[in-house]
C-alpha positions in Angstrom: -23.2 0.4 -34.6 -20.0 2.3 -35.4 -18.3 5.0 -33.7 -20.6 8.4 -33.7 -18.3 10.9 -35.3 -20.5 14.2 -35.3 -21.7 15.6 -32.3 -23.6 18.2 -31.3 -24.6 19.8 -27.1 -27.2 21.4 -26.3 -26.8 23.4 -23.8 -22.8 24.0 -23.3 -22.8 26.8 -21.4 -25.0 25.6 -18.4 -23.5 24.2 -15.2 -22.2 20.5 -16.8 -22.4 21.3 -20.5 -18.6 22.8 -20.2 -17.2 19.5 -19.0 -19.2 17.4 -21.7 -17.9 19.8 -24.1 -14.2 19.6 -22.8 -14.0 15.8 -23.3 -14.1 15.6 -26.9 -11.6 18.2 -28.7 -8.7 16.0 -27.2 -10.2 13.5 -29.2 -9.5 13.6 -32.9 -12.4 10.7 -33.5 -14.5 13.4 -33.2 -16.1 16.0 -34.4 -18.0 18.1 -31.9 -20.3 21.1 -32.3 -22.7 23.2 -30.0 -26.2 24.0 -30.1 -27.2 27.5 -28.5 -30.1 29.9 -27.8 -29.8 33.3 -29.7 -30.2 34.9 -26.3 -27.2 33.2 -24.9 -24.7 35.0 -23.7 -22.0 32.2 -23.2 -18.5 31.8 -24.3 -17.7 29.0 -26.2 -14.0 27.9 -26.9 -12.0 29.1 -29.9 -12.2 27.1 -33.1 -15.6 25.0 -31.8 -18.3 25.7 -34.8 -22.0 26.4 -33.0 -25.3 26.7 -34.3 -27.8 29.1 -33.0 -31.3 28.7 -33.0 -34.7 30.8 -31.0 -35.1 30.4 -27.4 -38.3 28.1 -28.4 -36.3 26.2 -29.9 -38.1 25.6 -33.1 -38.4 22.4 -35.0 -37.3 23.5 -38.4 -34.4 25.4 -37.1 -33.5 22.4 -34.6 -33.4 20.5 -37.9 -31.4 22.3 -39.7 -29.0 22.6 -37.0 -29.0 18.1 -36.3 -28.4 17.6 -40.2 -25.4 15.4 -40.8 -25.0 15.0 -36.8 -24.5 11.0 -35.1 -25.3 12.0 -31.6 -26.8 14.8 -29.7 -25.9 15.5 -26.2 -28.5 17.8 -23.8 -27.8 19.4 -21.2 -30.2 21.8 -21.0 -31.8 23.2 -17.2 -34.7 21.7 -15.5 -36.8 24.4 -16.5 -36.2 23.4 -20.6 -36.8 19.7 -20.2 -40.4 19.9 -22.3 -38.2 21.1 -25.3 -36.0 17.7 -25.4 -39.6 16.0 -27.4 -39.1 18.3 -30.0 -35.6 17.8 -30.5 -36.1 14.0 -30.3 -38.7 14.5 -32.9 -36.0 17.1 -35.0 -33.1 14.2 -34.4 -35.7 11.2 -35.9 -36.1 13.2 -38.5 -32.6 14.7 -39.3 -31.0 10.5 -39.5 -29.1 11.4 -35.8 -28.9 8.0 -34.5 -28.2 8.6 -30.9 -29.7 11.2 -28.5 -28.5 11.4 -25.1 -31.0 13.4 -22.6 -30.6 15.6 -19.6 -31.0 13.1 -17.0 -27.7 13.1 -15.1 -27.8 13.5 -12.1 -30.5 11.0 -9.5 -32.1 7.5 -10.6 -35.3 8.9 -11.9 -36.5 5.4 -12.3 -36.4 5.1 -8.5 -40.0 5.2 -7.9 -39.8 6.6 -4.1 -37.4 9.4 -5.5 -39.8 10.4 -8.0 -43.0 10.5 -5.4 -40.8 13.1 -3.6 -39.9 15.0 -6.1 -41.9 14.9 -9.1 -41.5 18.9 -10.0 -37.9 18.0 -10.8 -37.9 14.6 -11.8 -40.9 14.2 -14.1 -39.5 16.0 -16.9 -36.9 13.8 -17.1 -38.3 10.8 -17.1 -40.8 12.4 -19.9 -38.1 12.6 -22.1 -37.1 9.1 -22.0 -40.1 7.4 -22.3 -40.7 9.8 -25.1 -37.4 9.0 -26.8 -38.2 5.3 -26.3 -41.0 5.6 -29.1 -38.4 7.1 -31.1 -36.4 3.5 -31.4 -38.7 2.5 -34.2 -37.6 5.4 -36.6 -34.0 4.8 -36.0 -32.9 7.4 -32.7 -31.8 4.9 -29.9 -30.9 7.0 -26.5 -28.5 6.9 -23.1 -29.4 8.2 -20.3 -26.9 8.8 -17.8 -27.4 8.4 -13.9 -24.8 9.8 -12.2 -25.7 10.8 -8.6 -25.2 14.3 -7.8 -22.0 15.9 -9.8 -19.8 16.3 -6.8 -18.4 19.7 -7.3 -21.8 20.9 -6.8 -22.2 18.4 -3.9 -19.3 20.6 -2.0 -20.3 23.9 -3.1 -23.1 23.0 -0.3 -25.5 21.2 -2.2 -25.1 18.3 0.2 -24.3 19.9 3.4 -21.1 21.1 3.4 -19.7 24.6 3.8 -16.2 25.0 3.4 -16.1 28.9 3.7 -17.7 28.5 7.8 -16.2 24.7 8.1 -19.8 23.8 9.2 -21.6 21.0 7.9 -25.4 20.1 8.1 -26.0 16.0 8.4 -28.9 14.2 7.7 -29.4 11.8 11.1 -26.2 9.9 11.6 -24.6 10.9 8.7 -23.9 7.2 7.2 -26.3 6.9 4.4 -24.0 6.1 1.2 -24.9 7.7 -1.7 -23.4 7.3 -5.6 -21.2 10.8 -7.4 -19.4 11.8 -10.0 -17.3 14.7 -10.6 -18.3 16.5 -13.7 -15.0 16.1 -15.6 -15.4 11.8 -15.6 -19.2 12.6 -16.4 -18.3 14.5 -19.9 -15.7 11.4 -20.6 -18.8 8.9 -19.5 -20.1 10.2 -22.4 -17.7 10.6 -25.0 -16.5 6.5 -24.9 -20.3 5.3 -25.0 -20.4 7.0 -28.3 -17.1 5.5 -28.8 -19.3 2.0 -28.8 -22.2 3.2 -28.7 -24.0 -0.5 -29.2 -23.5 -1.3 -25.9 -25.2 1.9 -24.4 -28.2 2.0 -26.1 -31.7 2.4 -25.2 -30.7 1.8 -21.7 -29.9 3.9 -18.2 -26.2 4.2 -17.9 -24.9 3.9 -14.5 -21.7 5.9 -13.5 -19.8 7.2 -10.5 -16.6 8.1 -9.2 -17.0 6.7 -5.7 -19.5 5.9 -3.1 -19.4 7.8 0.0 -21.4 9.3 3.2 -21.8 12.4 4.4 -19.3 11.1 7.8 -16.8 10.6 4.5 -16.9 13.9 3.3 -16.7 15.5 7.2 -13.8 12.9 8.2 -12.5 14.4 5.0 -12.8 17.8 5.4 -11.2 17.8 8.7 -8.1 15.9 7.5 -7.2 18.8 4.8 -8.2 21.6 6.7 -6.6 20.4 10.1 -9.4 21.7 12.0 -12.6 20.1 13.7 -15.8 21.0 12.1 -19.2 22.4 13.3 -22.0 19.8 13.0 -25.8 20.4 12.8 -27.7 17.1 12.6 -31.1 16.9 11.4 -33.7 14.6 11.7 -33.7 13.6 7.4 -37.8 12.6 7.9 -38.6 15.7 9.3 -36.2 17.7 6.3 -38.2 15.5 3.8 -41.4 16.7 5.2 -40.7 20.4 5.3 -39.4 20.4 1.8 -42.0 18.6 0.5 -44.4 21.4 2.0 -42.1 24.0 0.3 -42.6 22.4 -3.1 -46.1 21.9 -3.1 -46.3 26.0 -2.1 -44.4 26.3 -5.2 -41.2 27.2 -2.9 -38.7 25.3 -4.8 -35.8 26.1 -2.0 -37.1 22.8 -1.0 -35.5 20.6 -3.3 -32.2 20.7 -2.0 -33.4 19.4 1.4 -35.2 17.0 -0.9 -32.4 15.8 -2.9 -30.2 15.6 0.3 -32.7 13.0 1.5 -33.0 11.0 -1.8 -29.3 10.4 -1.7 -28.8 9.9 2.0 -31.7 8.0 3.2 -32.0 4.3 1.8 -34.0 3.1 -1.0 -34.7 5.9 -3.0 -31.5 5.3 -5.5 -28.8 7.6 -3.5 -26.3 4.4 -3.6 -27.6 3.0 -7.2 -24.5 1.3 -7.0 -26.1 -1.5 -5.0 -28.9 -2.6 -7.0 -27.6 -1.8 -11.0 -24.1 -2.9 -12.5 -22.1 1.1 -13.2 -20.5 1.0 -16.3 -17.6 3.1 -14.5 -15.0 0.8 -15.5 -15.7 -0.4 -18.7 -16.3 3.4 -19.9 -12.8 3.8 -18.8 -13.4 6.6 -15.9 -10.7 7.4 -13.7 -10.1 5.9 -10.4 -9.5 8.0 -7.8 -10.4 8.3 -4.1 -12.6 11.0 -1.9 -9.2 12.5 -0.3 -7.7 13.2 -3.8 -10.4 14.7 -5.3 -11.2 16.7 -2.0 -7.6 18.4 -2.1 -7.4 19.5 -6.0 
């Protein structure tokens, strides 16, 4: 399988579509396109074609839309998952040849992960096994594990508040956990369509580094020359309360959730251990956790 010229994302606009998007007009290989609600109020860059279709995404219109494309790229939110079948079905029958799904983010395959947080995870393992009965009429798919995208990771999705220099650790603070940062994620993408062969029908493993919450503290204190608060917290008793949140349909408790997937061992946090990243061979930047911590 060639390189997969025409490309089209669905869902630019959300919190990693943007960098997805970014990757590929540097490109000239490519040909890249967007996919967009009616009802979405996004701005897309200058001189990038898009297509709109209904907020239900219907199939005829998602069809018109995949016509002539190689790949299509989702990104949609958690709350849109569902919607991926249709567009699989739309992609089969439009002669797309590979769809890449929502996934990034935690190892959904991770069976412990999913028992503890099914409401988010569900969806996307849905859509895989769904796209894997699409092999037969041509659509192969990667889906890309990529730990949590680490901007979001500092913005206090894993502890760590930079405006109060406090930081809120699970137990000892030395579980290691997989991330990317959302710029090497949208370039993840762009060179497996580059050969796409040696992506397909698999889970695609990526991440920038592998680090612990003590990392990103020890780090924290270096750049900002100044010693931190700490609140430590027993990570059983966080997966117990958020568990009870969820189940109440109180979804605040899936951050304390996803906090403990990554931190606490054996539920795919440090995926790095047991499956082979295709960081390298992708061609993803190398970097370290103080350089990316002081851009």
């Amino acid at each position: 399988m060639s390189l997969l010229k025409n490309v089209i994302i669905v869902g630019a606009g959300g919190h990693l579509g943007p960098s997805i998007l970014k990757a590929f007009p540097s490109d000239s290989r490519f040909n890249v396109s967007i996919l967009a609600r009616k009802s979405s109020t996004s701005a897309f860059p200058e001189g990038v074609k898009f297509h709109r279709v209904s907020d239900n995404y219907p199939a005829s219109e998602l069809l018109e839309a995949f016509r002539g494309q190689d790949a299509v790229v989702s990104t949609i939110a958690t709350a849109h998952l569902a919607h991926q079948k249709t567009m699989a079905d739309a992609a089969a029958k439009a002669g797309v040849k590979r769809f890449v799904p929502s996934e990034f983010g935690s190892d959904t395959s991770n069976e412990k992960a999913m028992e503890i947080l099914p409401q988010y995870f569900a969806g996307k393992r849905d859509a895989v096994e769904y796209l894997k009965t699409k092999e037969k009429e041509g659509l192969s798919w990667s889906a890309f594990v990529t730990g949590p995208f680490f901007e979001l990771a500092m913005s206090g999705f894993m502890g760590f508040n930079l405006a109060s220099s406090t930081a809120t650790i699970y137990g000892q603070g030395t579980g290691k956990w997989s991330t990317t940062t959302m710029p090497s994620i949208g370039l993840a993408v762009k060179n497996s369509l580059v050969d796409p062969a040696s992506y397909a029908n698999q889970y695609v493993y990526v991440d920038t580094f592998t680090i612990s919450q003590n990392d990103i503290l020890a780090g924290l204190e270096t750049l900002t020359a100044r010693t931190w608060t700490i609140e430590r917290l027993d990570a059983e008793e966080q997966k117990r309360a958020g568990m009870e949140k969820m189940r109440a349909g109180d979804f605040s408790g899936a951050m304390s959730l996803i906090r403990y997937i990554n931190c606490v061992e054996g539920h795919g946090g440090n995926y790095a251990t047991y499956a082979p990243t295709a960081t390298k061979k992708l061609g993803l930047p190398e970097t370290t956790l103080a350089k990316v911590l002081g851009q």
